[in-house]
FISEFI-880804 format. One line per field, with one value per residue: chain; x, y, z of N, C-alpha, C in turn; residue number from 0; residue in three letters. Coordinates in steps of 0.2 Angstrom, whole numbers, plus 5000, padded with zeros to 4 digits. Layout:
! FISEFI-880804
chain <- (A ...)
nx <- (X ...)
ny <- (Y ...)
nz <- (Z ...)
cax <- (X ...)
cay <- (Y ...)
caz <- (Z ...)
cx <- (X ...)
cy <- (Y ...)
cz <- (Z ...)
n <- (NUM ...)
res <- (ALA ...)
This chain:
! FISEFI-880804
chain <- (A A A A A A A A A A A A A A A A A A A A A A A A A A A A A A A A A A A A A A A A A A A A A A A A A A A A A A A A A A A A A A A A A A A A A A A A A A A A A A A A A A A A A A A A A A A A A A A A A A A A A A A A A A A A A A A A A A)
nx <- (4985 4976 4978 4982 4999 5005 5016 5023 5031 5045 5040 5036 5021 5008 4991 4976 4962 4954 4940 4943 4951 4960 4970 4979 4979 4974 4959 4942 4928 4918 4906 4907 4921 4932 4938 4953 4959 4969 4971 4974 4977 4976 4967 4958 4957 4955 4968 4967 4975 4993 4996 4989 4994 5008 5010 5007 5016 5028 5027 5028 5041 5047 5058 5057 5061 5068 5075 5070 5061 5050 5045 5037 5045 5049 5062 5066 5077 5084 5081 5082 5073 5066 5051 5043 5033 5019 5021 5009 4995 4981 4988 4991 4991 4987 4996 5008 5002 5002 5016 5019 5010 5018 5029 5027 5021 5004 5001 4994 4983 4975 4960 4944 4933 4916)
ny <- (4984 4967 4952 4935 4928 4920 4904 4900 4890 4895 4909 4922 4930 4942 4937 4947 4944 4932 4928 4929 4924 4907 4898 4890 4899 4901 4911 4917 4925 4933 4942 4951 4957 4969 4982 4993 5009 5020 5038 5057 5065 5078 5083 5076 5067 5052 5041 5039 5033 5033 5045 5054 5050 5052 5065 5071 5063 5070 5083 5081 5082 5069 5062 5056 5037 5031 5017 5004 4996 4988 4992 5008 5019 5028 5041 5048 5061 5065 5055 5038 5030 5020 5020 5007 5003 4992 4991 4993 4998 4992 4983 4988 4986 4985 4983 4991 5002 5004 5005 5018 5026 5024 5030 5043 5050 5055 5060 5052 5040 5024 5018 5008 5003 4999)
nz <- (5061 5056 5056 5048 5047 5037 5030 5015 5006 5006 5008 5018 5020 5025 5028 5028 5028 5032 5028 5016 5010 5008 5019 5010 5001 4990 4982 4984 4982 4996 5002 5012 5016 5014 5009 5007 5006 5004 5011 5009 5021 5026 5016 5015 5003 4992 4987 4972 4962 4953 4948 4956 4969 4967 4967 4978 4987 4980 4984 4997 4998 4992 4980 4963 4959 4946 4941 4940 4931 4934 4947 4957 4961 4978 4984 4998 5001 5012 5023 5025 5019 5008 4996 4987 4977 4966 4950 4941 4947 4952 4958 4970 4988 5004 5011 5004 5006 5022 5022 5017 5026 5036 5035 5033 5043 5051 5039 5027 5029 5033 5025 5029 5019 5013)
cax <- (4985 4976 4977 4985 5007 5008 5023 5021 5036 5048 5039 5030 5015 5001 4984 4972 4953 4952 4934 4940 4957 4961 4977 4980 4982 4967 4955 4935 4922 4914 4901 4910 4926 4931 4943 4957 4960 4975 4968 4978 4974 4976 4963 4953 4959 4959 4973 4962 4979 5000 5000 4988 5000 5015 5008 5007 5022 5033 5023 5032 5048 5050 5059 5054 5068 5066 5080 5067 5056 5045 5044 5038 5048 5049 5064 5066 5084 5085 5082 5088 5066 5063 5045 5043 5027 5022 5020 5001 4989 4977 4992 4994 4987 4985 5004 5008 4999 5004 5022 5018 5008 5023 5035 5022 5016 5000 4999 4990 4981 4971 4954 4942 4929 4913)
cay <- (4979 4962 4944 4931 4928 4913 4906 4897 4888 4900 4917 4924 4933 4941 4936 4952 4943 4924 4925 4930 4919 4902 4899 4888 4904 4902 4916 4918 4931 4935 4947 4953 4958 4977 4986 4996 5014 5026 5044 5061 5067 5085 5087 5070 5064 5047 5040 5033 5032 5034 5052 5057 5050 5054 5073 5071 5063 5076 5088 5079 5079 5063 5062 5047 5036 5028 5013 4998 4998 4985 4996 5014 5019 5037 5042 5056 5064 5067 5052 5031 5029 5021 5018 5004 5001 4987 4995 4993 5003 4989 4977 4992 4983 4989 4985 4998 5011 5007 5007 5026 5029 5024 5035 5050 5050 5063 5064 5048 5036 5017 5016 5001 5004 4991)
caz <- (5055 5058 5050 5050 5045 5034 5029 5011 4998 5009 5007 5023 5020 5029 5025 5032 5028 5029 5025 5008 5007 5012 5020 5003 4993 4985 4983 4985 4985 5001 5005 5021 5011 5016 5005 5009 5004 5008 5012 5009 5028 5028 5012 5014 4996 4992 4979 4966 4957 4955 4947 4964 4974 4965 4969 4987 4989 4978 4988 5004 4998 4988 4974 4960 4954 4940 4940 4941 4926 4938 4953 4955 4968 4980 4990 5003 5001 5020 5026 5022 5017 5000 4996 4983 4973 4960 4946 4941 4950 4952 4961 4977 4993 5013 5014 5001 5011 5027 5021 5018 5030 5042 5035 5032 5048 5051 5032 5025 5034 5028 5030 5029 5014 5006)
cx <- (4984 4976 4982 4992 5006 5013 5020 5024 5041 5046 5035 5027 5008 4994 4977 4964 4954 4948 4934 4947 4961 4968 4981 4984 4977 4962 4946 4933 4919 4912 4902 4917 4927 4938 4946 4957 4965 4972 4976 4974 4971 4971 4960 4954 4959 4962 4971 4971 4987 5001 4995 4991 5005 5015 5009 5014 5029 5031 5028 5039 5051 5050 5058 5061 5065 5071 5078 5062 5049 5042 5042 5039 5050 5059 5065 5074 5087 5084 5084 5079 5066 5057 5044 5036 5026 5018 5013 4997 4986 4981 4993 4989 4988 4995 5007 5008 5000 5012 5024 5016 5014 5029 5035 5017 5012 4998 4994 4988 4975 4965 4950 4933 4924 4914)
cy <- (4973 4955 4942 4929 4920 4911 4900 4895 4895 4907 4918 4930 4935 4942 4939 4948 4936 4922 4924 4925 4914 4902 4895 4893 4907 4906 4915 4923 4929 4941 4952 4957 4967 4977 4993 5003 5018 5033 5050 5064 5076 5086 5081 5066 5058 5043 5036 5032 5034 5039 5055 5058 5052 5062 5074 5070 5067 5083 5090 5081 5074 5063 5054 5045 5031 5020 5008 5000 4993 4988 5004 5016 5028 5033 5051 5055 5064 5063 5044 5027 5029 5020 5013 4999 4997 4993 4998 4995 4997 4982 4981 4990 4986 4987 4988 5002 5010 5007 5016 5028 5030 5029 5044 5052 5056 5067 5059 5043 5030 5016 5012 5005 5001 4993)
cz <- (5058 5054 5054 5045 5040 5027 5022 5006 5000 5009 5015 5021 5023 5025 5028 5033 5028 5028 5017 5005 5010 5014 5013 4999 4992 4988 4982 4986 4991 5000 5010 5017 5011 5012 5008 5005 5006 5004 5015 5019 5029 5021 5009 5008 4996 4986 4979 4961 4958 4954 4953 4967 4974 4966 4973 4988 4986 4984 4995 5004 4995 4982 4972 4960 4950 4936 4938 4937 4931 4943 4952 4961 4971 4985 4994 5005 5009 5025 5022 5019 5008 5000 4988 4982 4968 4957 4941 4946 4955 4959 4967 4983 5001 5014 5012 5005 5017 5027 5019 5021 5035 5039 5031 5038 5048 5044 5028 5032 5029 5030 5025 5024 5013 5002)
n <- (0 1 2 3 4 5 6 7 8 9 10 11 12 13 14 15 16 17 18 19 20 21 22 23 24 25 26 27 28 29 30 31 32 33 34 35 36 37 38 39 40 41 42 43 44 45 46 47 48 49 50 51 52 53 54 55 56 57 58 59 60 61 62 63 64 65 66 67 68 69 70 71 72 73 74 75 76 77 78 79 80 81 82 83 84 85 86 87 88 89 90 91 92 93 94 95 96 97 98 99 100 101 102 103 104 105 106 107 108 109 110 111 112 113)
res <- (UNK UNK UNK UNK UNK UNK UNK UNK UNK UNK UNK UNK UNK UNK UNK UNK UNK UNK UNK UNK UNK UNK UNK UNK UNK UNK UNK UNK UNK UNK UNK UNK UNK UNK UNK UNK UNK UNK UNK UNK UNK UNK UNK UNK UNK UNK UNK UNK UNK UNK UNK UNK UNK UNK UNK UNK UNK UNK UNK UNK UNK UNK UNK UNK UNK UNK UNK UNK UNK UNK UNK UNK UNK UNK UNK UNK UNK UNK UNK UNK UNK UNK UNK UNK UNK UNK UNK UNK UNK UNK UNK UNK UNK UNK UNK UNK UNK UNK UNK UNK UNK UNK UNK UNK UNK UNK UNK UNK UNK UNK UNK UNK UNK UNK)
């Protein structure tokens, strides 16, 4: 994972592409601009979506819970691992997937797309 950490009106956040966002916030297209994807590893799949992944990860072990109408959230019974999604598809970014990649190791993995 590269970029750069910046801290803004108390939040810290990492900022992966600077060609595509200024330290400001503010957003711009570029041409260069690589998208992120989370891939099922063991059957190359990549979650185009939450009922995909909500597959996989029951698959795994993870049960949903449903307490937060904002969040779609997994945990795994056997261990102290939540997993917490915003709740729109379109809102899940490389921090998402590498939040599951790290606590599914050898099952998902993020890779760099145009």
């Amino acid at each position: 994972m590269s970029g750069v950490w910046v801290f803004k009106n108390g939040v810290v956040r990492l900022v992966e592409n600077l060609a595509v966002e200024s330290l400001d916030g503010s957003s711009r297209q570029a041409s260069t601009t690589r998208r992120k994807v989370l891939v099922h590893t063991p059957t190359n799949e990549v979650m185009t979506s939450y009922a995909v992944l909500e597959q996989k990860l029951l698959e795994l072990g993870w049960e949903r819970y449903y307490d937060d109408p904002d969040l779609f959230q997994f945990h795994k019974p056997s261990t102290i691992h939540l997993i917490s999604l915003p709740r729109d598809f379109s809102r899940f970014r490389s921090m998402h997937m590498y939040d599951i990649v790290v606590k599914n190791r050898n099952r998902f993995e993020v890779r760099d797309v145009m």
